[in-house]
N, C-alpha and C positions, 0 to 999 in steps of 0.2 A: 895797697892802692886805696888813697880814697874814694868812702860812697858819693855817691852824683844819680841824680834821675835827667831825663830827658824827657819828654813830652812835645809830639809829632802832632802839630794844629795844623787845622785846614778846614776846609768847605767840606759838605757833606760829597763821600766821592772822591776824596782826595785821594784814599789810597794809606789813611794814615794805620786802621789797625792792619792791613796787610805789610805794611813797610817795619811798623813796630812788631809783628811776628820773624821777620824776615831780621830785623837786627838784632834781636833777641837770639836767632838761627846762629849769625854772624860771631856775635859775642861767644855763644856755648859752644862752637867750633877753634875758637880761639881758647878758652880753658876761662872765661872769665864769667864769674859766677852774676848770676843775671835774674830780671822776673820781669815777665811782659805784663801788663796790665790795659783791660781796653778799659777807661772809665767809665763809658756807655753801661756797662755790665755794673756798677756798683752802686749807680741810681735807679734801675729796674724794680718800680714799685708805686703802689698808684693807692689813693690818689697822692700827685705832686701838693704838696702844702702852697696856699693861695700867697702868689706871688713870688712865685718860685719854679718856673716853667719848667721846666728841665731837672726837678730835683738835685739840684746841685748842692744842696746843707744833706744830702744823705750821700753824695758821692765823695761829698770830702771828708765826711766820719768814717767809713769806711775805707775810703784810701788810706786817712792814717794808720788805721785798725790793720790792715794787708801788707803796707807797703813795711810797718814795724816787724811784723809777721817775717816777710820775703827777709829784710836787712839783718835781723834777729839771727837767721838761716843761714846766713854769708852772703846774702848776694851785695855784690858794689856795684853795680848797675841797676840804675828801674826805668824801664821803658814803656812810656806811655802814653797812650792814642786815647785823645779827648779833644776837646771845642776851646779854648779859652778866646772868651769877647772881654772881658777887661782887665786891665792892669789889676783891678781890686781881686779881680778872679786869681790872674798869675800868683798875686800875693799870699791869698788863702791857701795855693795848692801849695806854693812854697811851706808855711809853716805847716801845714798836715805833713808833709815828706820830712821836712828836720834834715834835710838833705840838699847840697846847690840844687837847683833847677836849671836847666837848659830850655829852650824852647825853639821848636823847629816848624817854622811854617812850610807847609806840603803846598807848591802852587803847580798848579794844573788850568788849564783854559778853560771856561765854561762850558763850549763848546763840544771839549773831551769826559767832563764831568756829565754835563746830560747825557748822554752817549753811553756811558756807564750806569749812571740812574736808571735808566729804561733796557738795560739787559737785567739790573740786578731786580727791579721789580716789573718787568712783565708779567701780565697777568693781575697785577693788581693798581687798575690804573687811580683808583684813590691816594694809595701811599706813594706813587710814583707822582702827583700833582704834589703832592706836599710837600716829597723832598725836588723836587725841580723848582719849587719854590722857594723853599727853605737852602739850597745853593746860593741862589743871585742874591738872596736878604744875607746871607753869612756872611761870602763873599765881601759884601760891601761893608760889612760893620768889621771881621779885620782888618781891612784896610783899613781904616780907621784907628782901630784898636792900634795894632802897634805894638802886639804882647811877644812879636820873638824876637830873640837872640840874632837868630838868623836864617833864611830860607831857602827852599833845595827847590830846584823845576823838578816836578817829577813825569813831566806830560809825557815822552818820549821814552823814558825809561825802563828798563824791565823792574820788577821788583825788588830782586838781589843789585843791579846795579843803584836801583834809588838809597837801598840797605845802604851801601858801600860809602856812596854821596853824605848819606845824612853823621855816619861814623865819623868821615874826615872833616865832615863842618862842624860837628861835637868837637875833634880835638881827643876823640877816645881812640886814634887808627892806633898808638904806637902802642895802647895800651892790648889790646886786639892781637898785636903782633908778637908780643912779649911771651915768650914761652914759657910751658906750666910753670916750668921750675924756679923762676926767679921771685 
């Protein structure tokens, strides 16, 4: 089977590292060797170099560092929950992975996204202004952007069914269903 990554974009709130844990679940149920990655975790490191909001030149050294790691290991699948706002972005992650890209926009209603914002931070209404703002600003620069493949509603969803959705819109279902042994 050849390797391929995925990468689950969306607004803050979308539900993308919960959906990439969840198809990663899907995938190692099916026998198909796998590595979830949230990229959030691989720029965690401060200060961000000036002009470089988001440390994104230390999440893509890293990703290639992990993602050769994971592929090295067997896995033929990399699933992964990150932001991408440009095509130059898409392009970077591509050659760090050395592997196709997929790209999966996560759309959700703003209106269910706030909703979700202010259960996950309750209690701290500073980082809940930031990310209820930093929704509507993302929101509208994908739109824009234009960096997926293709896009799953996940608003209505449960988790394991949005899983299921983003598999068949990948084009990996038959690969999922394919038993160990062949």
């Amino acid at each position: 089977m050849p390797c391929s990554a995925l990468l689950l974009n969306g607004t803050v709130g979308a539900g993308k590292t919960s959906v990439a844990e969840k198809v990663g679940d899907l995938l190692s149920e099916a026998g198909v060797p796998n590595a979830v990655i949230d990229v959030d975790w691989l720029c965690q490191s401060w200060p961000s170099p000036a002009g470089d909001r988001f440390n994104q030149a230390m999440a893509l050294r890293n990703l290639r560092s992990v993602a050769r790691n994971y592929l090295d290991a067997g896995a033929v699948r990399i699933v992964l929950a990150g932001v991408l706002e440009t095509r130059a972005e898409r392009n970077r992650y591509q050659q760090a992975l050395e592997i196709p890209l997929l790209v999966c926009r996560l759309r959700v209603d703003l209106a269910r996204v706030r909703s979700r914002l202010a259960q996950r931070h309750r209690g701290d209404e500073a980082a809940l202004d930031w990310y209820l703002d930093r929704a509507g600003e993302l929101e509208t620069i994908l739109e824009a952007a234009r960096t997926e493949d293709f896009t799953v509603g996940v608003g209505d969803l449960s988790i394991t069914l949005a899983a299921g959705e983003v598999i068949r819109a990948a084009g990996w279902e038959a690969t999922t269903l394919r038993p160990q042994s062949e």
